[in-house]
N, C-alpha and C positions, 0 to 999 in steps of 0.2 A: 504494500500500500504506500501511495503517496505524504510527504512531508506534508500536514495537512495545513502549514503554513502556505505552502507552493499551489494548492491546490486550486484552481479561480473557479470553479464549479459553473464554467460555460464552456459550451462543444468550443471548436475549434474555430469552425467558418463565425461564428460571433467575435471571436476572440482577432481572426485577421481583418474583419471588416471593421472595428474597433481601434485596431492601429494601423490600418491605412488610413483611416479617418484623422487619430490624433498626430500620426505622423506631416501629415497634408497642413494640416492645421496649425503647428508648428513652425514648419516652413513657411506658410504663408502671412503669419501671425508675428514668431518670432520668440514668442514665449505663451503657453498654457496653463490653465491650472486643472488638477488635474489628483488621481487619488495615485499613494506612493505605489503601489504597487505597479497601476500601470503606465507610473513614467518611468520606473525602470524596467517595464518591459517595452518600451516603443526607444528607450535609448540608444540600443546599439541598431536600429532598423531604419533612424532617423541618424545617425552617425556613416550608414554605407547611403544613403540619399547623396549625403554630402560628398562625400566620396567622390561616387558618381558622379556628382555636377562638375567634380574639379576635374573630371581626365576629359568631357567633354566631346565626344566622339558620336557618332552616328547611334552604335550600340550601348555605350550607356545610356542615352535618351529613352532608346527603345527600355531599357532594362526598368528605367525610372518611371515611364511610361507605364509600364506593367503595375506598377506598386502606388503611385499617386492617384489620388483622384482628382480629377481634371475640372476645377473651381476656379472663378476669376479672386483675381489676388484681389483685396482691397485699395493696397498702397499702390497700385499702376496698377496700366490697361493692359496686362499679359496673364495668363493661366498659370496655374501653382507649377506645371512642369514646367516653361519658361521664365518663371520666376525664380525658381531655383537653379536655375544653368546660367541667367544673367546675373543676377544680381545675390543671390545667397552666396553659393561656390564661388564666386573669385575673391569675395572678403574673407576665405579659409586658405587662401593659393599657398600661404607660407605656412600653415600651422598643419602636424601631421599628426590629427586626430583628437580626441578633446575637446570636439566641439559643443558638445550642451553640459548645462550644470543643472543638478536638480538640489532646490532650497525647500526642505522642511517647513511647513506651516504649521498655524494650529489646527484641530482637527474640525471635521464637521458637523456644526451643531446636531443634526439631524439625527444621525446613526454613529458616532463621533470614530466615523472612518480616519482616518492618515492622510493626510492631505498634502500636496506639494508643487510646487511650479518648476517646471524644466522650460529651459529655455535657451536659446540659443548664444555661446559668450560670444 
Protein backbone atom coordinates (compact mmCIF):
# COMPACT_ATOMS: atom_id res chain seq x y z
CA UNK A 1 0.00 0.00 0.00
CA UNK A 2 0.74 3.50 -0.77
CA UNK A 3 2.50 6.36 1.76
CA UNK A 4 -0.84 7.52 2.53
CA UNK A 5 0.71 10.90 2.70
CA UNK A 6 1.41 10.58 -1.39
CA UNK A 7 -1.78 9.31 -1.99
CA UNK A 8 -4.14 12.26 -3.86
CA UNK A 9 -7.19 9.98 -4.07
CA UNK A 10 -7.80 11.01 -7.88
CA UNK A 11 -7.48 8.78 -11.17
CA UNK A 12 -4.82 9.92 -13.15
CA UNK A 13 -6.57 11.74 -16.23
CA UNK A 14 -7.84 14.36 -13.30
CA UNK A 15 -4.66 14.60 -11.93
CA UNK A 16 -2.88 15.46 -15.76
CA UNK A 17 -5.78 17.72 -16.65
CA UNK A 18 -5.05 19.58 -13.26
CA UNK A 19 -1.57 20.23 -14.07
CA UNK A 20 -1.64 21.18 -17.53
CA UNK A 21 -4.08 23.46 -16.33
CA UNK A 22 -1.89 24.86 -13.29
CA UNK A 23 1.14 24.47 -15.30
CA UNK A 24 -0.58 26.89 -18.37
CA UNK A 25 -1.40 29.07 -15.70
CA UNK A 26 1.79 29.76 -14.26
CA UNK A 27 3.34 30.41 -17.22
CA UNK A 28 0.85 32.73 -18.21
CA UNK A 29 0.35 34.35 -14.91
CA UNK A 30 3.69 34.17 -13.50
CA UNK A 31 2.84 33.09 -10.01
CA UNK A 32 -0.30 30.93 -8.52
CA UNK A 33 -1.71 30.16 -5.56
CA UNK A 34 -2.37 27.02 -5.01
CA UNK A 35 -2.49 23.95 -2.35
CA UNK A 36 1.23 22.47 -1.27
CA UNK A 37 0.95 19.47 -2.52
CA UNK A 38 0.02 20.28 -5.96
CA UNK A 39 2.69 22.94 -6.46
CA UNK A 40 5.02 20.58 -5.83
CA UNK A 41 3.64 18.21 -8.15
CA UNK A 42 3.33 20.78 -11.33
CA UNK A 43 7.03 21.82 -10.34
CA UNK A 44 9.24 19.97 -12.10
CA UNK A 45 6.51 19.74 -15.27
CA UNK A 46 6.60 23.58 -15.37
CA UNK A 47 10.49 23.48 -14.84
CA UNK A 48 10.81 21.11 -18.43
CA UNK A 49 8.05 23.84 -20.06
CA UNK A 50 10.92 26.15 -19.59
CA UNK A 51 13.38 24.00 -20.73
CA UNK A 52 11.71 23.71 -23.73
CA UNK A 53 11.15 27.21 -24.50
CA UNK A 54 14.89 27.86 -24.11
CA UNK A 55 16.36 25.26 -26.98
CA UNK A 56 13.41 26.73 -29.16
CA UNK A 57 13.40 24.52 -32.19
CA UNK A 58 10.54 23.25 -34.33
CA UNK A 59 10.18 20.02 -31.99
CA UNK A 60 10.15 21.43 -28.64
CA UNK A 61 7.17 23.65 -29.71
CA UNK A 62 5.43 20.74 -30.81
CA UNK A 63 6.45 18.92 -27.59
CA UNK A 64 5.13 22.01 -25.44
CA UNK A 65 2.33 22.11 -27.69
CA UNK A 66 1.35 18.72 -26.54
CA UNK A 67 1.23 19.73 -22.78
CA UNK A 68 -0.16 23.51 -22.69
CA UNK A 69 -3.31 24.55 -23.13
CA UNK A 70 -3.77 26.83 -25.68
CA UNK A 71 -5.34 30.29 -23.69
CA UNK A 72 -4.76 33.86 -24.68
CA UNK A 73 -2.00 35.39 -22.34
CA UNK A 74 -3.60 38.33 -20.47
CA UNK A 75 -0.29 40.41 -20.54
CA UNK A 76 -0.19 40.49 -24.78
CA UNK A 77 -1.88 39.49 -27.60
CA UNK A 78 -0.14 35.91 -28.08
CA UNK A 79 -1.39 32.31 -26.60
CA UNK A 80 0.29 30.73 -23.44
CA UNK A 81 2.41 28.52 -26.15
CA UNK A 82 3.87 31.78 -27.65
CA UNK A 83 4.09 33.24 -24.72
CA UNK A 84 6.25 31.18 -23.21
CA UNK A 85 8.90 30.76 -26.26
CA UNK A 86 8.94 34.72 -26.60
CA UNK A 87 8.91 36.06 -23.65
CA UNK A 88 9.10 33.42 -20.47
CA UNK A 89 12.21 31.20 -21.92
CA UNK A 90 14.62 33.85 -22.88
CA UNK A 91 14.43 35.61 -19.23
CA UNK A 92 15.97 31.99 -18.10
CA UNK A 93 18.63 31.86 -21.24
CA UNK A 94 21.51 32.08 -18.44
CA UNK A 95 20.13 30.27 -15.59
CA UNK A 96 20.32 26.38 -15.62
CA UNK A 97 17.40 25.32 -13.81
CA UNK A 98 15.72 26.78 -10.72
CA UNK A 99 13.21 28.36 -12.14
CA UNK A 100 10.02 28.44 -9.65
CA UNK A 101 10.10 28.84 -5.97
CA UNK A 102 7.34 27.77 -3.86
CA UNK A 103 6.45 30.04 -0.42
CA UNK A 104 4.49 28.53 2.31
CA UNK A 105 1.36 30.28 3.31
CA UNK A 106 -1.12 30.20 5.84
CA UNK A 107 -3.42 27.54 5.40
CA UNK A 108 -7.13 27.50 4.21
CA UNK A 109 -9.62 28.62 6.33
CA UNK A 110 -12.04 26.38 4.89
CA UNK A 111 -10.60 22.75 5.36
CA UNK A 112 -7.36 24.22 6.63
CA UNK A 113 -5.53 22.56 3.73
CA UNK A 114 -1.58 23.63 3.09
CA UNK A 115 -1.53 26.33 1.12
CA UNK A 116 1.40 27.93 -1.08
CA UNK A 117 2.35 30.15 -4.00
CA UNK A 118 4.88 28.86 -6.70
CA UNK A 119 5.86 31.20 -8.81
CA UNK A 120 8.19 31.88 -11.35
CA UNK A 121 11.87 33.67 -9.92
Amino acid sequence: MANPKQVFRRNTEWWNHVERSLVTDLIVHGQIKTTLERAKRIRSSAEKMITLGKKNTLSTRRQAARFLRLIPSKIENKDSLQYLFDVVAPKYAQRNGGYTRIIKISNRAGDNAKMAIIKLV
